[in-house]
N, C-alpha and C positions, 0 to 999 in steps of 0.2 A: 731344667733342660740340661742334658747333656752336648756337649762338643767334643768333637776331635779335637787330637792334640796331636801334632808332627813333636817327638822328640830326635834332634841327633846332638853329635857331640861339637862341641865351637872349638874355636883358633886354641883359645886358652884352657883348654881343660874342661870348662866345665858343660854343662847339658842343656842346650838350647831346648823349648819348648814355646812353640809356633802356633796358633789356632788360625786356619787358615779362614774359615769364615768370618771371621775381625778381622778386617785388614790394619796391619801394624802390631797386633795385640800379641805382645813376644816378651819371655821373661826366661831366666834359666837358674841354674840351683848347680852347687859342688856334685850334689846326688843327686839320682833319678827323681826320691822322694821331695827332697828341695825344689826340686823345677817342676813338679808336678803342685805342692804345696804354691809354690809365687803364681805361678799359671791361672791355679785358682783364682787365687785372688785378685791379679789384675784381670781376669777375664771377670770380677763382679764388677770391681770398676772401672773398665769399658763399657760394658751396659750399662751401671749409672749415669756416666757421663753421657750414652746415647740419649737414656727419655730423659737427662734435664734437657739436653737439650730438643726433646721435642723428635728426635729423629728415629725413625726405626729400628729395632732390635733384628739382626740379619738372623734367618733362621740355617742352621747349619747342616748344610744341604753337599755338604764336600763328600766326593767318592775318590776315594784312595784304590788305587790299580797299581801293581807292578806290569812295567814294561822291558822287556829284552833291550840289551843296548846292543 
């Protein structure tokens, strides 16, 4: 399954990446490819940890819009 991924830049330098349908599931990397590389991986064990415990895998149902401010 693929997911979205929110990348922007954090306080310190480095590249937050976000998956908004995991709530909480956020990792970041120096580089793009670094935060895209951890992202990965904790977004597997996220899911892991959802079916041990028994709980639903959220299907990632996010739509991404820009808005005028």
């Amino acid at each position: 399954m693929k997911r979205r991924v929110l990348l922007y830049p954090g306080e310190d330098g480095y590249i937050v990446a976000e998956v908004p349908s995991l709530h909480g599931c956020i990792s970041q990397g120096r580089t793009r490819d670094e935060a895209l590389a951890n992202i990965q991986e904790a977004i597997s064990l996220f899911e892991e940890v959802l079916r041990d415990r028994g709980e639903p895998v959220p299907e990632d149902n996010v739509e991404i819009v820009e808005v005028a401010a």
